[in-house]
N, C-alpha and C positions, 0 to 999 in steps of 0.2 A: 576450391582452392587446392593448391600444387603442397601447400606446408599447413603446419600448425598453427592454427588462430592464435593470434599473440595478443596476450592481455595482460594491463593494468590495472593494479586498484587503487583509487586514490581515495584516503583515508581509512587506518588501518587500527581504528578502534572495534569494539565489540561487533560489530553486522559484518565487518571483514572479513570474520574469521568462520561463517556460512559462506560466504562467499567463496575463499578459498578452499576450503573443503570441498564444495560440489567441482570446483574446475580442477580439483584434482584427482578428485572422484571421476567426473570424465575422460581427463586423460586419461586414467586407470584404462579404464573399458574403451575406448574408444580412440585414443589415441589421437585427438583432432586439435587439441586450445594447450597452451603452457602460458604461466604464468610470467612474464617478461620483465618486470617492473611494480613497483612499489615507492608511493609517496604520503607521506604523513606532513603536519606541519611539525607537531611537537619535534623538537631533535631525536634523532636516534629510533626513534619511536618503529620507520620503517624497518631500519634494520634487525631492531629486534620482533618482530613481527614476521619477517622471512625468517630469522631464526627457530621460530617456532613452532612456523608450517612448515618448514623445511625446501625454503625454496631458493638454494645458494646460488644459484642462478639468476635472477633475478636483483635487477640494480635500484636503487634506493635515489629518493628524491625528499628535498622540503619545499619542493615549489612545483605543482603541477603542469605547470606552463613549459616550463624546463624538462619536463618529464617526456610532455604532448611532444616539443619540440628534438629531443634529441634519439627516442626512440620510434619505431618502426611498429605504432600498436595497428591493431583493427578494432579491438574493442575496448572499453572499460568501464569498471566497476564503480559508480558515485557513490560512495558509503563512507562520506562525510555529514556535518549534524546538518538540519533542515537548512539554515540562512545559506550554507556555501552549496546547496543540491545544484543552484541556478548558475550560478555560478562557473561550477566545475563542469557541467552537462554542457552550456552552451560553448566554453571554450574550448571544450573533447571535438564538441560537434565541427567547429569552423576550424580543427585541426584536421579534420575528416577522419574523425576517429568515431564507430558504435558505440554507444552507449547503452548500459543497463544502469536508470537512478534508482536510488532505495526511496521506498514513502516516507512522507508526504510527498508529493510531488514537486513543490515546494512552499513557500511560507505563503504568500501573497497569490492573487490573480494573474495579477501584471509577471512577476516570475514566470507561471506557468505560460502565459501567452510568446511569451521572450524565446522560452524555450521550445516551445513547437514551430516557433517561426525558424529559430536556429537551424532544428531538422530539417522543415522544409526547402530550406537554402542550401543547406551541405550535399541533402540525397543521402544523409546516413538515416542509421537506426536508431530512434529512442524510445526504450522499452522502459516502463515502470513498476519500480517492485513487489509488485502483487502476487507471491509465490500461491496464495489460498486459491487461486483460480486455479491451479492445477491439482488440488486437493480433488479425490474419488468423489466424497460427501459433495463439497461445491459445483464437480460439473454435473450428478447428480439431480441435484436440485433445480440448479439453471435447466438443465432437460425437460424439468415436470411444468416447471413457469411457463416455457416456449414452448412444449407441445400444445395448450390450448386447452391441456384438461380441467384448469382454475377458472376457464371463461376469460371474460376482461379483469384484470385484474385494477382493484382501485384504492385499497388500502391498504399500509404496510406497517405494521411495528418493530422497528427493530434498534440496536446498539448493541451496551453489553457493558463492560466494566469490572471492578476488584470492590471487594468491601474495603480492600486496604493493600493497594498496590505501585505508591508514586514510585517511575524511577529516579534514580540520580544520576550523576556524571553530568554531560551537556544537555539532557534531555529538558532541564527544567529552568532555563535561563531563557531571557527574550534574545540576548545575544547572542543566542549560540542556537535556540529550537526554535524561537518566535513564536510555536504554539505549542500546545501543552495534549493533555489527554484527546483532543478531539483531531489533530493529526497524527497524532503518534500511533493511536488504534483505531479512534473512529471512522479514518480511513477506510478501513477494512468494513467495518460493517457496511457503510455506505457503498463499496464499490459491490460488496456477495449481493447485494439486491440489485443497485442498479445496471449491473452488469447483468442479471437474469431478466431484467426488463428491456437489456441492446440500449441501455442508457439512452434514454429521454434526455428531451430539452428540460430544464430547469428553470422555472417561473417565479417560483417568489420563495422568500426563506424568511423566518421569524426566530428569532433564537435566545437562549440564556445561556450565557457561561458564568462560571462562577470558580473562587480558591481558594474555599476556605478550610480547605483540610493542608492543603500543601503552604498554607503561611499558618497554620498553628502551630507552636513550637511544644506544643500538647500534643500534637499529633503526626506532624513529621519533623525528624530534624536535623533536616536542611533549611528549615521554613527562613532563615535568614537570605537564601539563593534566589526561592522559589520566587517567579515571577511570570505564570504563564497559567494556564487555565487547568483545573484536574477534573472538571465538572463539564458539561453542554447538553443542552435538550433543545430541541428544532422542531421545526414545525413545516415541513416541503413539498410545496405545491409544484406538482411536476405535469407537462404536455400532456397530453391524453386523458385530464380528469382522474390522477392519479395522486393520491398524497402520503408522504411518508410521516412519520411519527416515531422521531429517532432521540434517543439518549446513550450517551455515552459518560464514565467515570474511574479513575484512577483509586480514588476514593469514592466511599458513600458508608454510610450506614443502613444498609442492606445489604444480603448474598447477591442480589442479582436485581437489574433494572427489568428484566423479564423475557420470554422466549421472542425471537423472531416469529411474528406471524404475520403468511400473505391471504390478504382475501381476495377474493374472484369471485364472479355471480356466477358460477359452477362447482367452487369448490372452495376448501379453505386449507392450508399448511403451515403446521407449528414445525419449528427447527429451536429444537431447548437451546437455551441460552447459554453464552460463555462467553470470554472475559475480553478474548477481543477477535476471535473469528479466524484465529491465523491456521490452520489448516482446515482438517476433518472434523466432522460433530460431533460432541460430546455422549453424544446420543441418539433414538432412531428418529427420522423426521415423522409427525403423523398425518396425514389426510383425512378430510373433514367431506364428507359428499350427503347429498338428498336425493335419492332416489325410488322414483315408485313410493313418494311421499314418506319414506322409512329414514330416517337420520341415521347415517354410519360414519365409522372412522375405522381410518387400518393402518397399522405403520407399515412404513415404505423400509423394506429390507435394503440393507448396505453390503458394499461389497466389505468379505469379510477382509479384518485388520492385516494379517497376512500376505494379501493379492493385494496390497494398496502401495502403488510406488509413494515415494516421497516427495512431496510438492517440490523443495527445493531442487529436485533433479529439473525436474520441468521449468523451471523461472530458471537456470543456469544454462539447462541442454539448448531449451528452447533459443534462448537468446544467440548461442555458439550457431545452431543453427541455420538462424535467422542471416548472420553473419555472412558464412558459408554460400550460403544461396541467393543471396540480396535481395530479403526480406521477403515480405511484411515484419513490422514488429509482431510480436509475441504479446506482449499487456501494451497497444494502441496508444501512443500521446492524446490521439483526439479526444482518445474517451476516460483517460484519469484528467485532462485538462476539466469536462465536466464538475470530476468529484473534484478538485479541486476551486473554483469556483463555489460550489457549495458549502465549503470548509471557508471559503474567503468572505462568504455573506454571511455564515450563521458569526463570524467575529465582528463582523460592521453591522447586522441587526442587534448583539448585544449591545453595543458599546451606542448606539440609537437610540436604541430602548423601542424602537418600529419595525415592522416589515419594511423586507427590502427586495425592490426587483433585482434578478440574478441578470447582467446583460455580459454575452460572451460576444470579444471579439474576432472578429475576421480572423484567420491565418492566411 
């Protein structure tokens, strides 16, 4: 490109404002993306929001349509709540505008399928917000899975959670999030694995959600709002005779639902536990081997804290990038549509009370 990628962000509550910071972190260095435009619904909301980041250039909108319509974007930022992700993404797209959405990817299956079809018909970008994939620790990890040193890999533990951590604002409304703890983070856990595994097909899911910490007025309070899940644990049978064993919670009573660990008939890898996976590990990963009939384990040295870029540079650059050079996406629709579909069964196997086959359709 001859100019500066020109971008918007529509919806300018708290995720906005990582957003705008990295693109302007970018241009800092690099001089390639400005920020062009800003739409909120609340009144006023955008403008003071470019008041903020300090973006007086930048024109103000309360209706994105009008936004798509009257400026000249290449890209933009979805980082409005879960029910408008679908929304905003596919009307970017048939404006012929990139897109980078925030997670979930969005509420429903049908959402998600909406919205890859949209891409595939514009010939833009839609990248999903999974900055943890460019976390040191995460590509890391995914290296030791896909080298072959685990063997086949066949079982997985993982989630994560707060002993006591519900957010508020839109986070915890069906009307406004649609889900609760298990898109908001469990997202994340589900993509650090499946994404080390080149995301498999997805076969069945059995699941419990449950909220009863975010409706006790004993224990959050908001609990008069609350109406989404702060609890899930699943049960995911995946292609290749692979099965996951995942919980996630906003609440519990407990420090922790327990380390990520992957087994493989060559090895085994714990990744200590943390609350919801959004960058780097809290700690060193360790490896589990038999060899020469001797049982060992060694942790896996990390690049030190120092030498570690910051994900969000990579989920921002990446994406300007991607723009730039017209594409590939940077975090693949095809393959958060996966985790997404799995987030969409383990809420129709609770609400069942059965196992449910996962069927994804066509793009």
């Amino acid at each position: 490109m001859d100019r500066k990628v020109r971008i918007g962000i529509i919806g300018c509550g708290g995720i906005a404002d990582a957003h705008a910071n990295r693109y302007k972190k970018r241009e800092r260095e690099y001089g390639d993306v400005e920020i062009v435009a800003l739409c909120d619904i609340a009144p006023h909301r955008a403008e003071g929001f470019g008041r903020i980041k300090d973006l007086p250039n930048a024109r103000c909108y309360e209706n994105h349509i009008e936004m798509l319509e009257k400026e000249d974007l290449d890209g933009v930022s979805v980082c409005t709540y879960n029910r408008e992700h679908a929304r905003c993404t596919i009307d970017a797209l048939k404006h012929g505008v990139n897109v980078v959405c925030e997670k979930p990817m969005s509420v429903t299956l049908e959402e998600a399928v909406a919205m890859c079809k949209a891409e595939k018909e514009s010939g833009k970008i839609l990248s999903v917000g999974f900055q943890p994939r460019f976390a040191s620790d995460m590509k890391q990890m995914k290296e030791i899975v896909r080298s072959g040193e685990l063997g086949k890999v066949y079982y997985i533990q993982t989630g994560g959670g707060r002993r006591r951590g519900i957010p508020g604002y839109t986070f915890i409304e069906d009307s406004t999030a649609g889900i609760g703890a298990v898109g908001d983070i469990g997202c994340y856990s589900l993509d650090m694995v499946l994404d080390a595994l080149n995301y498999p097909k997805p076969l069945t899911v059995t699941a419990f959600v449950s909220d009863y910490f975010g409706k006790n007025p004993n224990q959050y309070n908001e609990a008069d709002r609350f109406s989404v899940d702060d609890f899930a644990a699943a049960f995911i049978r995946l292609e290749g005779g692979i099965v996951i064993d995942f919980r996630i919670a906003w609440a519990m009573n407990v420090d922790t639902p327990g380390d990520t660990i992957i087994l493989g008939t060559e090895g085994g890898l714990r990744i200590p536990s943390d609350d919801c996976w959004n960058g780097d590990f809290k700690d060193d990963m360790t490896m589990y081997k038999t060899i020469n009939g001797e049982n060992i384990e060694y942790k896996i040295e990390r690049m030190p804290a120092d030498k570690k870029p910051h994900c969000w540079d990579g989920k921002i650059g990446s994406f300007v990038e991607a723009i730039k050079n017209g594409g590939p996406s940077p975090i693949p629709s095809s393959q958060i549509l996966i985790n997404q579909a799995i987030i969409d069964a383990m809420i129709k196997s609770a609400k069942l009370g059965k196992e449910v086959e996962v069927v994804i359709p066509e793009i």
